[in-house]
The first five atom37 places (N, CA, C, CB, O) and aatype in JSON, in Angstrom:
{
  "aatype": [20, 20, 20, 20, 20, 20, 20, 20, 20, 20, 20, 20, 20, 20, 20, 20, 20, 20, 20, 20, 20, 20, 20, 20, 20, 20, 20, 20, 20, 20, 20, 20, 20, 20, 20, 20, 20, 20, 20, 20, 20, 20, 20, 20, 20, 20, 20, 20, 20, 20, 20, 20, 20, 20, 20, 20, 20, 20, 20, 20, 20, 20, 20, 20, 20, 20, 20, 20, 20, 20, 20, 20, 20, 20, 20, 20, 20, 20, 20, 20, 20, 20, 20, 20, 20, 20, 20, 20, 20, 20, 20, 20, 20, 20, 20, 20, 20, 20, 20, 20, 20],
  "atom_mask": [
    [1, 1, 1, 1, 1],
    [1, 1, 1, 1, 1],
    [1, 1, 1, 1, 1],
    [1, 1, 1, 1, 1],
    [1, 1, 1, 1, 1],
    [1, 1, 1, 1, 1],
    [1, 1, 1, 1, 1],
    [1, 1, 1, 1, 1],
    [1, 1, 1, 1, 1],
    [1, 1, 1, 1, 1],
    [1, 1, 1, 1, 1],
    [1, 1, 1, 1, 1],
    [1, 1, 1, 1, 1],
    [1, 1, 1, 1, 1],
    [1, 1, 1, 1, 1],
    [1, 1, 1, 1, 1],
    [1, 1, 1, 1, 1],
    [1, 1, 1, 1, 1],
    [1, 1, 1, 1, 1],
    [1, 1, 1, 1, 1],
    [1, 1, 1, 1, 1],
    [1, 1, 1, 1, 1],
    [1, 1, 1, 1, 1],
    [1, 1, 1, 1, 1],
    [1, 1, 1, 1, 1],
    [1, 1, 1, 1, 1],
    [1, 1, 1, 1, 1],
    [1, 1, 1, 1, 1],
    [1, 1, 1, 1, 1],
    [1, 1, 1, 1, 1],
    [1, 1, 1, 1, 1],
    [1, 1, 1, 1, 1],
    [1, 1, 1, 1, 1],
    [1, 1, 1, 1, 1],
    [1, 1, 1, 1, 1],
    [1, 1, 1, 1, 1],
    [1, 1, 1, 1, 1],
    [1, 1, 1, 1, 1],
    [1, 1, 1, 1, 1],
    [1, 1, 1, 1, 1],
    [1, 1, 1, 1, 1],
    [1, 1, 1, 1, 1],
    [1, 1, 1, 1, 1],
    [1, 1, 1, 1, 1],
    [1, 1, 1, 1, 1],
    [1, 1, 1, 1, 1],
    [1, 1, 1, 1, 1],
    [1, 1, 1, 1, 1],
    [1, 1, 1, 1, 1],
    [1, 1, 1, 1, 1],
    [1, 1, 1, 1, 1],
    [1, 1, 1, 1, 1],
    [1, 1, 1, 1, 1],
    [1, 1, 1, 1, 1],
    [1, 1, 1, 1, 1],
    [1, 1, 1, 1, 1],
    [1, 1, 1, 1, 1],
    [1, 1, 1, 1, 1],
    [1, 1, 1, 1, 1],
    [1, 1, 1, 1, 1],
    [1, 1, 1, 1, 1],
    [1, 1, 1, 1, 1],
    [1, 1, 1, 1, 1],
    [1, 1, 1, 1, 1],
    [1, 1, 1, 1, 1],
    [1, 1, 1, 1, 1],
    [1, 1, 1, 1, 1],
    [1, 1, 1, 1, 1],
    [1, 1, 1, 1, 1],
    [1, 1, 1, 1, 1],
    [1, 1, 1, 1, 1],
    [1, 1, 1, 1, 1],
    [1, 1, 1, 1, 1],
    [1, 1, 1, 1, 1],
    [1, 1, 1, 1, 1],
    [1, 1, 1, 1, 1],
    [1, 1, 1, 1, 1],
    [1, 1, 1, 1, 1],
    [1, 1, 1, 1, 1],
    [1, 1, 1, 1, 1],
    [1, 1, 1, 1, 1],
    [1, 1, 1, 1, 1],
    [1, 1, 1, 1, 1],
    [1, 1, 1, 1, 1],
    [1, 1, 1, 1, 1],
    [1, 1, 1, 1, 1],
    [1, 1, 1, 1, 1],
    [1, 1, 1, 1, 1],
    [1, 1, 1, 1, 1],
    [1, 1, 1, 1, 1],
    [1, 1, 1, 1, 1],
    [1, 1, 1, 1, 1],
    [1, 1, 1, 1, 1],
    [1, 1, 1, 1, 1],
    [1, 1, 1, 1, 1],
    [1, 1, 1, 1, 1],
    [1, 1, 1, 1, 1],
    [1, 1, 1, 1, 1],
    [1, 1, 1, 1, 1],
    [1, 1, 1, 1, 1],
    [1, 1, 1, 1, 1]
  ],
  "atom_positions": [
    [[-7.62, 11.42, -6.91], [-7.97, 11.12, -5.54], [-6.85, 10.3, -4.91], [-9.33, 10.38, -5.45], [-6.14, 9.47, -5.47]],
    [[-6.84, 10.78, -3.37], [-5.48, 9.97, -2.97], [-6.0, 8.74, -2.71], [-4.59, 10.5, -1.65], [-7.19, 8.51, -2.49]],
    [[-4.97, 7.82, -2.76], [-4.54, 6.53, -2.27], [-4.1, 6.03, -0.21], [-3.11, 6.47, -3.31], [-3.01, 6.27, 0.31]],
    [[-4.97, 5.54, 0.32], [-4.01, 5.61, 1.51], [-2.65, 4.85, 1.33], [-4.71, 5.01, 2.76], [-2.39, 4.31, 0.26]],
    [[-1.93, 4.83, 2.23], [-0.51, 4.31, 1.88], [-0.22, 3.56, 3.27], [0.72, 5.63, 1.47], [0.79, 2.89, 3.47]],
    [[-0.99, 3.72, 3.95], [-1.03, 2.88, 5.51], [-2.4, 2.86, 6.0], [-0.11, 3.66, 6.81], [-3.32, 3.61, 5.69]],
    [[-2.39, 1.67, 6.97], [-4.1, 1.01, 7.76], [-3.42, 1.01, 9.09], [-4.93, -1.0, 7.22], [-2.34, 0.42, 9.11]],
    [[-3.94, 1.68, 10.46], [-4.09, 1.34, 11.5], [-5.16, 0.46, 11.86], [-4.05, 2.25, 12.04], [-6.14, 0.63, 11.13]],
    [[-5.34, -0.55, 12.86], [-6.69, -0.83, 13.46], [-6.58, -0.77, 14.92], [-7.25, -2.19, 13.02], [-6.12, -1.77, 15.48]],
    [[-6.9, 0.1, 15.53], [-6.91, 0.7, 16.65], [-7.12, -1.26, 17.32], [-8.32, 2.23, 16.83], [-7.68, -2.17, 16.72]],
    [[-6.38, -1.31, 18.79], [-6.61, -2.67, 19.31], [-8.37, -2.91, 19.35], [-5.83, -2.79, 20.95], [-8.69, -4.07, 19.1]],
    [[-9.28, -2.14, 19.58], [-10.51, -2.21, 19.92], [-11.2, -2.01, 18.97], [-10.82, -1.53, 20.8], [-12.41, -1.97, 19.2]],
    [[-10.79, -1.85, 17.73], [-11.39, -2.22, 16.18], [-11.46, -4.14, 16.31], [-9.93, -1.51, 14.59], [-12.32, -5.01, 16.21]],
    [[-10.0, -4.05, 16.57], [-9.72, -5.62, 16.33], [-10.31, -6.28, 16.95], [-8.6, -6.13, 16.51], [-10.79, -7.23, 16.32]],
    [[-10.54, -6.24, 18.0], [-11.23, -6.91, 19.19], [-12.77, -6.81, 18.68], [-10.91, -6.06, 20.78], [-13.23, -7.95, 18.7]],
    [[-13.66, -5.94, 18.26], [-14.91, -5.86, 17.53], [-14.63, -6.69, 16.54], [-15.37, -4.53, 17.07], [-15.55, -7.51, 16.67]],
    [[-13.7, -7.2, 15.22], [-14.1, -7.62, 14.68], [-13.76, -9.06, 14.95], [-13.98, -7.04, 13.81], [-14.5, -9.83, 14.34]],
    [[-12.95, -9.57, 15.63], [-13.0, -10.72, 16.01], [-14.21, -11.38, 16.93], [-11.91, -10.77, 16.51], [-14.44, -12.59, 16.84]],
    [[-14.79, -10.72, 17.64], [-15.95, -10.94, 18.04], [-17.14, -11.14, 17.59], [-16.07, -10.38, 18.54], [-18.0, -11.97, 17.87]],
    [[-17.11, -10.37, 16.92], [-18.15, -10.36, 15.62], [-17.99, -11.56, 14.42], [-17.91, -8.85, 14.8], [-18.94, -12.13, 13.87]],
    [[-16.77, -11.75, 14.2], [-16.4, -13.01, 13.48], [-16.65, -14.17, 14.25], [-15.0, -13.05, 13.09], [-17.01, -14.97, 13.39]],
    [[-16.69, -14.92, 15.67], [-16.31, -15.74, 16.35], [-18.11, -16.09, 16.59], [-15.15, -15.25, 17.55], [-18.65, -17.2, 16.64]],
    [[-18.75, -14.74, 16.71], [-20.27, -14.87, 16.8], [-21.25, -15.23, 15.47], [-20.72, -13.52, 17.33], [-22.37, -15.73, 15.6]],
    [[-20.66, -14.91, 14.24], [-21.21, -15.47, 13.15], [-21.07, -16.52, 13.15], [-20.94, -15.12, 12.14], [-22.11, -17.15, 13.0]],
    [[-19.53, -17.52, 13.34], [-18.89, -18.41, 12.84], [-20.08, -19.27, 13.57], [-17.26, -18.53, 13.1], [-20.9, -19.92, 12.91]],
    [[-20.1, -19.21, 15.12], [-21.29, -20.16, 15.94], [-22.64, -20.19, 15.32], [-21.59, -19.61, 17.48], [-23.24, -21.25, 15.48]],
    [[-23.45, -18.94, 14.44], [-24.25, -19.11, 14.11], [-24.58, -20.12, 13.01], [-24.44, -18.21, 14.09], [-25.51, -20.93, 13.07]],
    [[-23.61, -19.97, 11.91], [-23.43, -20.94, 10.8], [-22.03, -21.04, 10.47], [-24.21, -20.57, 9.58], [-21.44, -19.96, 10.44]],
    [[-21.39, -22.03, 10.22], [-19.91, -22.39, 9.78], [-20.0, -22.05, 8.52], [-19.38, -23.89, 9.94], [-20.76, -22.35, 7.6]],
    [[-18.79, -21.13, 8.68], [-18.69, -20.17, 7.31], [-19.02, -18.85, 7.63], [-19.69, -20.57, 6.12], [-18.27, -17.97, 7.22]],
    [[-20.22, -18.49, 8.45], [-20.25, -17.46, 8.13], [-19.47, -16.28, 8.62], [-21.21, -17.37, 8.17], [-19.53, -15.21, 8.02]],
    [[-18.72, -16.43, 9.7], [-17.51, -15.4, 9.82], [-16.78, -15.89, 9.42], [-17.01, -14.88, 10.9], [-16.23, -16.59, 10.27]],
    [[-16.3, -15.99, 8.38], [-15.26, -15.78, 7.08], [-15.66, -15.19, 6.74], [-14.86, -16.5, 6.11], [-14.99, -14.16, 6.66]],
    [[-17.23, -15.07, 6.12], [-18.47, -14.21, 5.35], [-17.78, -12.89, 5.72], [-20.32, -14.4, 6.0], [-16.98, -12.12, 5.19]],
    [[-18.44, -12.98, 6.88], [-18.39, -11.64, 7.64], [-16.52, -10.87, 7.51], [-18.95, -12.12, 9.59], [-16.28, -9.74, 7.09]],
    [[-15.66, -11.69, 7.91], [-14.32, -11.0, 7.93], [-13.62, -10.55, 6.44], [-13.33, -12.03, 8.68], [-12.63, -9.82, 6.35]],
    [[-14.51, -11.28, 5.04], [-14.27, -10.94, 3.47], [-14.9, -9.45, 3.83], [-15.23, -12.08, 2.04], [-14.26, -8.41, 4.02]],
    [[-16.21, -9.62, 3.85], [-16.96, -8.61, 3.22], [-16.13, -6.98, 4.62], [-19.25, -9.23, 3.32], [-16.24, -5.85, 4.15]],
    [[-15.73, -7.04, 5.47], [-14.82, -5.93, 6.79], [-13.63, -6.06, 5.49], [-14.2, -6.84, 9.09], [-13.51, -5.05, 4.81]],
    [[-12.92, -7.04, 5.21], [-11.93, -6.56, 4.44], [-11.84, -6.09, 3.32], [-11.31, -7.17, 4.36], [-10.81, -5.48, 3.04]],
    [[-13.11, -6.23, 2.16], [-13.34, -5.46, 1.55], [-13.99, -3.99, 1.45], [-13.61, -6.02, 1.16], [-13.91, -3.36, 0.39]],
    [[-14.81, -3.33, 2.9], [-14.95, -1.91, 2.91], [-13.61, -1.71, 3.39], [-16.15, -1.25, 3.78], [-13.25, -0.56, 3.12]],
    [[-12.61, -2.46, 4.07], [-11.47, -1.33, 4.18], [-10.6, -1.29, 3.02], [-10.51, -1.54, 5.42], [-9.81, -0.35, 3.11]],
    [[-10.49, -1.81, 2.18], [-10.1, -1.85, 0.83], [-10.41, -0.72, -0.28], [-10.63, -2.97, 0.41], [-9.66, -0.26, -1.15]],
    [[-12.37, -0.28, 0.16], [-12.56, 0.41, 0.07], [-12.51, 1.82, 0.24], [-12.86, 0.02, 0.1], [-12.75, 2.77, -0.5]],
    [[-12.11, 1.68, 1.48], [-11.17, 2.8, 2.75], [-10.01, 3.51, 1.86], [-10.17, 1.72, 4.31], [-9.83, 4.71, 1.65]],
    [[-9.28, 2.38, 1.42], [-7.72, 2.71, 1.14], [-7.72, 3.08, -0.22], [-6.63, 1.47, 1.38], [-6.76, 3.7, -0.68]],
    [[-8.62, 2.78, -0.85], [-8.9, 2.84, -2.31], [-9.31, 4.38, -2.48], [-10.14, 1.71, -2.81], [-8.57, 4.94, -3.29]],
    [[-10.25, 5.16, -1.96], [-10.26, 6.46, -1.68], [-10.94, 6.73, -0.58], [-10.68, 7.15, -2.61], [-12.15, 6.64, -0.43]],
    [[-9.88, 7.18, 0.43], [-10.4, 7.46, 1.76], [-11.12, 8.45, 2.43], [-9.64, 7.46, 2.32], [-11.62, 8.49, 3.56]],
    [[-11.06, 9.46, 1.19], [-11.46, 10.91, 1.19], [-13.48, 11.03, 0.55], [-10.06, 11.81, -0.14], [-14.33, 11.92, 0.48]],
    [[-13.43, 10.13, 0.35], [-14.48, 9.37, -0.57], [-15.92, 9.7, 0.5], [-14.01, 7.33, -0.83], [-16.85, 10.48, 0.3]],
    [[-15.68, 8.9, 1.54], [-16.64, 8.78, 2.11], [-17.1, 10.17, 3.24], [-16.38, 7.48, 2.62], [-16.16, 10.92, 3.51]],
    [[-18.28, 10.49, 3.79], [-18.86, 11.62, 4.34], [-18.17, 11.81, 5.9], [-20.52, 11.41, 4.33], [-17.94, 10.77, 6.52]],
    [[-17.9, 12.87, 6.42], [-17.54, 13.05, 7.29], [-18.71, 12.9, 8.33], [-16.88, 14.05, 7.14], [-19.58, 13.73, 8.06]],
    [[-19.04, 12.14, 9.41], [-20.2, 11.71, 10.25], [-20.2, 11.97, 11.61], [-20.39, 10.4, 10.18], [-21.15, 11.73, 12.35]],
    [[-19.13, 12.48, 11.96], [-18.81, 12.68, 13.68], [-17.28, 13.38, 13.53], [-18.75, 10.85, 14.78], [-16.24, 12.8, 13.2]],
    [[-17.43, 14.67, 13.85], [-16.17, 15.63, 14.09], [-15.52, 14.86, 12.75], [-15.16, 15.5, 15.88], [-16.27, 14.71, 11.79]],
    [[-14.04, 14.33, 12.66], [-13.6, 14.22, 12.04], [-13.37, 12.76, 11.26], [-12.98, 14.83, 12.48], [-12.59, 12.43, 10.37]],
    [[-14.4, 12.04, 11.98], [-14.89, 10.39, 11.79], [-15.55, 10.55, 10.4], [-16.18, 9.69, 13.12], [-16.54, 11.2, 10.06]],
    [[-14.55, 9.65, 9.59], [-15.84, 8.92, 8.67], [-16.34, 7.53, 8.65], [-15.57, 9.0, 7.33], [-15.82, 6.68, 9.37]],
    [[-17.37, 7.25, 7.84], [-17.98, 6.08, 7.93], [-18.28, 5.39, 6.57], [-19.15, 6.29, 8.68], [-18.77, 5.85, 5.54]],
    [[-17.93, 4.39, 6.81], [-18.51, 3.3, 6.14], [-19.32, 1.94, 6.32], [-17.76, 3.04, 5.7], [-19.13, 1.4, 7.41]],
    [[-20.13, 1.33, 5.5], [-21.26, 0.75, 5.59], [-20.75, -0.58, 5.32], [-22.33, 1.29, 4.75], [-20.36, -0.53, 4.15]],
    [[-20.5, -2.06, 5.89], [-20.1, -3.39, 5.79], [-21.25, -3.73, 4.95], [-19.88, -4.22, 7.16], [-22.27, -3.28, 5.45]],
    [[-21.46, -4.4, 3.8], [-22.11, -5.05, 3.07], [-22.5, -6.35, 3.54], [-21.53, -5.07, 2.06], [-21.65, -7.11, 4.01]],
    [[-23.75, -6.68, 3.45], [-24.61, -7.51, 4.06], [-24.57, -7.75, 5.5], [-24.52, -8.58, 3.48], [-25.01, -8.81, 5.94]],
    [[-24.3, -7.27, 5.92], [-23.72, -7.33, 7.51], [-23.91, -5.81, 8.29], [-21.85, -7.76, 7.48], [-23.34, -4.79, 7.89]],
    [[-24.83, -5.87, 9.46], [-25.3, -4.82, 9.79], [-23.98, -3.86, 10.59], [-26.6, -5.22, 10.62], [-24.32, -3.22, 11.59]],
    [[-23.01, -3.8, 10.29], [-21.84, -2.9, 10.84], [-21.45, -2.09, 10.12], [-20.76, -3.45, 11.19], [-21.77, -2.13, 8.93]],
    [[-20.39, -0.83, 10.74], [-19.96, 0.51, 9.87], [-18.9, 0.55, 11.14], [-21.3, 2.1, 9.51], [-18.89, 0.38, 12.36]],
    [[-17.79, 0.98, 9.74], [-16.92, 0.81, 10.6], [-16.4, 2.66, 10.6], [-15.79, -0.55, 10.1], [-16.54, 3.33, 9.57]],
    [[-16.02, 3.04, 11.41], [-15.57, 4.37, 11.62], [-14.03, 4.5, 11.26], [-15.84, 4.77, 13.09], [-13.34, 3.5, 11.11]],
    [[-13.56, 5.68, 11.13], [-11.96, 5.66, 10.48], [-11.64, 6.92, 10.54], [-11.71, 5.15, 8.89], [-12.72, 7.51, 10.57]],
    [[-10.54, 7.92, 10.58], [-9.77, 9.35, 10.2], [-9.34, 8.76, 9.22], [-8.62, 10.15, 11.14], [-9.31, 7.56, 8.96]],
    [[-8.77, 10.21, 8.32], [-7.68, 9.85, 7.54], [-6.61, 11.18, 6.77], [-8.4, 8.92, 6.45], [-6.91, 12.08, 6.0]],
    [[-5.45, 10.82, 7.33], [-4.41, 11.98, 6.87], [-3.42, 11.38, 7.18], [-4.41, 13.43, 7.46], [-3.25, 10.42, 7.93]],
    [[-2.44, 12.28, 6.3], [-1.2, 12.06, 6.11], [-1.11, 10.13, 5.4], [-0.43, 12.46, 7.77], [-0.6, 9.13, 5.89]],
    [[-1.66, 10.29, 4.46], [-1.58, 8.83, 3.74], [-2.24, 7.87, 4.76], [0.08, 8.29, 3.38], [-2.65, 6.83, 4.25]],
    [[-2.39, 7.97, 5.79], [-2.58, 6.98, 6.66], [-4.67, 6.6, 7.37], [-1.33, 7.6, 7.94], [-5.37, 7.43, 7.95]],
    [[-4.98, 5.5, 7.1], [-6.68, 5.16, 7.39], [-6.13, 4.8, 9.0], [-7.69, 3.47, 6.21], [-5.09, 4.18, 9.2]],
    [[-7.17, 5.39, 10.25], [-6.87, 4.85, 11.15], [-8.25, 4.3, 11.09], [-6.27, 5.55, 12.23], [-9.11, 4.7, 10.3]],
    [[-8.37, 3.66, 11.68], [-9.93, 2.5, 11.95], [-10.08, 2.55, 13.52], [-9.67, 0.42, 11.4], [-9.43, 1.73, 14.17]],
    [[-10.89, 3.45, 14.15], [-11.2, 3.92, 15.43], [-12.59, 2.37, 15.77], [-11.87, 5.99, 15.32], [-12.59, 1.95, 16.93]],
    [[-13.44, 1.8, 14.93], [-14.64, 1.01, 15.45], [-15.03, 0.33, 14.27], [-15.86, 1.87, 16.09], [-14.99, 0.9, 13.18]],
    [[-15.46, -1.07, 14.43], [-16.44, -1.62, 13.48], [-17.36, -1.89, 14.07], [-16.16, -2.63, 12.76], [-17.24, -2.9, 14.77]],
    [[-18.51, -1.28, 14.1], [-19.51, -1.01, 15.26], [-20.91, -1.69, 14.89], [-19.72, 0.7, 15.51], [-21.4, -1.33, 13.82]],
    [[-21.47, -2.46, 15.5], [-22.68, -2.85, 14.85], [-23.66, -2.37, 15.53], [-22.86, -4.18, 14.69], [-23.98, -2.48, 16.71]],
    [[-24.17, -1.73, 14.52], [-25.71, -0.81, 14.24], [-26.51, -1.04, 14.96], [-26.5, -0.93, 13.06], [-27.22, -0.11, 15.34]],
    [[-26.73, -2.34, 15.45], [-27.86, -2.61, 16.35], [-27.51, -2.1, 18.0], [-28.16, -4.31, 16.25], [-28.5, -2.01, 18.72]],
    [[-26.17, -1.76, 18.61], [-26.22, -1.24, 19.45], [-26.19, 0.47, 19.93], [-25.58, -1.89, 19.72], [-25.91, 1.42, 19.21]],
    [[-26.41, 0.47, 20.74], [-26.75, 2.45, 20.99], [-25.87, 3.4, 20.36], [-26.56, 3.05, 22.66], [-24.71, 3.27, 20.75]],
    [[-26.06, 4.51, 19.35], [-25.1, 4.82, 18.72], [-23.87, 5.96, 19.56], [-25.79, 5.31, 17.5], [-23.0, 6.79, 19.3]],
    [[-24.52, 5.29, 20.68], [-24.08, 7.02, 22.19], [-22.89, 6.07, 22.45], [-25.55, 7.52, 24.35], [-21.87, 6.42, 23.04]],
    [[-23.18, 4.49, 21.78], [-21.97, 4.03, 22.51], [-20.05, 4.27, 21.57], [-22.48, 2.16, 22.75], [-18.84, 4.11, 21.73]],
    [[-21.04, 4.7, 20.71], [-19.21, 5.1, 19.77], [-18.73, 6.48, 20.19], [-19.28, 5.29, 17.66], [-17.78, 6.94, 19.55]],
    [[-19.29, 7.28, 21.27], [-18.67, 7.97, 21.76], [-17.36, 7.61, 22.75], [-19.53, 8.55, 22.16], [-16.47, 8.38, 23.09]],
    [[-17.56, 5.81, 23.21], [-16.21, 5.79, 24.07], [-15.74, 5.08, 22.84], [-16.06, 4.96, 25.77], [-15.82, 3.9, 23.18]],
    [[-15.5, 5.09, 22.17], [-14.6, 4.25, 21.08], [-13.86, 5.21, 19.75], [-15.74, 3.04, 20.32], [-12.84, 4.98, 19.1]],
    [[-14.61, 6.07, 19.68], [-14.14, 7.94, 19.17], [-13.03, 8.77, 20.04], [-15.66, 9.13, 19.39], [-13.42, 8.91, 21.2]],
    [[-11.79, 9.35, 19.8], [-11.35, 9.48, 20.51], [-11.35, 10.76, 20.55], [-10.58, 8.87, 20.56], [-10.79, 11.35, 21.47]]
  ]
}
């Protein structure tokens, strides 16, 4: 199984997960760190075998953030994971249609 060999994070990945980090952190100190380990370990997971996970939307796959209600969306070819959303579940799923490109 391949290896990715490069990570994009689309600017509006980043921007989700910093938000999402900045909103834990207020809830309890510590816990977005929590939250930004456990995002850096599914993309780890990503890169580890990218081919791995189910295809969920045209050519989007997905993965599931551990303990933390987000999934983050991704392509992947030519060695390379792009990371299109880290999207949390609790909002409308009609809304990763503007974040899908």
């Amino acid at each position: 199984m391949a290896k990715a060999k490069r990570v994009v994070l689309v600017p509006l990945a980043a921007l989700e997960v910093e938000q999402a980090r900045t909103w834990y952190e207020r809830k309890r100190s510590g816990l977005g760190t929590e939250f930004s380990v456990e995002v850096d370990a599914a993309i780890e997971r990503i890169c580890q075998s990218p081919e791995m996970y189910a295809k969920v939307r045209k050519d989007y796959r997905r993965v599931m953030v551990k303990r933390f209600p987000y999934s983050i969306y991704y392509e992947y070819g030519s060695g390379t994971v792009t990371i299109y959303s880290i999207f949390n579940c609790s909002q409308d799923p009609a809304r990763l249609d503007e974040r899908l490109p």
